[in-house]
N, C-alpha and C positions, 0 to 999 in steps of 0.2 A: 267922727262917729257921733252920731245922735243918742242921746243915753235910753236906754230900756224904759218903757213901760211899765210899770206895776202889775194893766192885766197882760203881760205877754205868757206867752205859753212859755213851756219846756222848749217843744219844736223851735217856735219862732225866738227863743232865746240862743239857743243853738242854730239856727242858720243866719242870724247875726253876729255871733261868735267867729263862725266861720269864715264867712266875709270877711269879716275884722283878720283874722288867719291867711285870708289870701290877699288882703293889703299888705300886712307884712312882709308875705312871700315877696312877694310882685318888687317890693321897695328894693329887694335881695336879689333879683332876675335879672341884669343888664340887658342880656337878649330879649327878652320880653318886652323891656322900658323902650329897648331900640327898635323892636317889631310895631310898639304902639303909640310912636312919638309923636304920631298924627293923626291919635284918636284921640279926642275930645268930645266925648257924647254923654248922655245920660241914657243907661239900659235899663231896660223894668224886667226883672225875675219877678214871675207871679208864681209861689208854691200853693198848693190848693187855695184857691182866691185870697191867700195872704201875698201883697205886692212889697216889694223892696224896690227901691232906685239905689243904682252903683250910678255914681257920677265921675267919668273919667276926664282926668287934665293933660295933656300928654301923656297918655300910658300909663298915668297912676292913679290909682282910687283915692280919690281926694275926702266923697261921703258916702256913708252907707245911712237912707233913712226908709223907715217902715211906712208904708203905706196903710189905707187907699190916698190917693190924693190928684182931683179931677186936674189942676193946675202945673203937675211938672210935666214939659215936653220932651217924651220918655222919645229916642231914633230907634229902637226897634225892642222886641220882649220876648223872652224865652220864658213859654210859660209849660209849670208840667204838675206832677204832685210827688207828695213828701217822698214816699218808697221810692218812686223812680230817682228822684236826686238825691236819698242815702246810697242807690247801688251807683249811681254814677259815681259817686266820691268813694267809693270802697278802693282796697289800693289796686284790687285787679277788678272790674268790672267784667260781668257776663256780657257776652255779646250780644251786642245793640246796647248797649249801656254806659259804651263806654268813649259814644260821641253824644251829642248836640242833635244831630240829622238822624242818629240809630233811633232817639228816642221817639221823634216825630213818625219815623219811619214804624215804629210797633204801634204808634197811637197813644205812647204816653207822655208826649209832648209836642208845642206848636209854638211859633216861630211869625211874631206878626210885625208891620209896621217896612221900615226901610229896609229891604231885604239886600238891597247894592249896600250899605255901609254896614252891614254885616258879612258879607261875601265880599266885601274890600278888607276888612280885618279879622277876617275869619281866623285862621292861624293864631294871632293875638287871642282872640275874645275865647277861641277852643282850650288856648292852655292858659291861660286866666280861670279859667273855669276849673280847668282841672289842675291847680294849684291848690285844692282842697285836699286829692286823694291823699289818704294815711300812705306812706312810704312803708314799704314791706322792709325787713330786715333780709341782708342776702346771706346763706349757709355756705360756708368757706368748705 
């Protein structure tokens, strides 16, 4: 992980937190490790023109750094704004909020770059993602 900022925001402190949260996860997911043992890419998340690159090694998040940055050769971007990916990560998502494609699909997010190496680890890079939701508690 690349250390924080001075001027980072609140936001941009916490969706790096988070990220840092779904490397964790992710190290604890075998299925996950084993769905993406043959991804190796760099993705750029752009939240309202704040850019981050996840850098994957076989299936594990190896960096999270903040962007901008013209030099790293990002294979594809999921780009949206804050609200839409606080409700993606909420533990039950409104629908369309609670894929990658929903969000595109309402117009509050867009999806550029290598589209085949994202539709070849789609499954992977979907529940990567959604390694962030808060887990609800279940009423016995």
């Amino acid at each position: 992980m690349s250390p924080k900022p001075k001027h980072m925001t609140t936001w941009e402190a916490q969706v790096i937190d988070t990220f840092t949260h779904i490397q964790t996860r992710l190290d604890g997911a075998p299925h996950l490790l084993r769905l993406g043992r043959l991804f190796s890419e760099i993705v750029l998340i752009e939240v309202d023109g704040d850019e981050y690159y996840l850098t994957f090694d076989k299936g594990r998040i190896t960096s999270v750094v903040e962007g901008p940055s013209r030099k790293t050769p990002w294979r594809f971007a999921l780009r949206t704004d804050a609200d839409a990916l606080s409700q993606f990560w909420q533990a039950r998502p409104a629908p369309r909020f609670h894929d990658i494609f929903g969000l595109v699909k309402i117009g509050r997010g867009r999806i550029d770059g290598d589209i085949l190496s994202l539709v070849k680890n789609l499954r992977f890079f979907k529940e990567v993602m959604g390694l962030a939701r808060a887990s609800e508690e279940v009423a016995a």
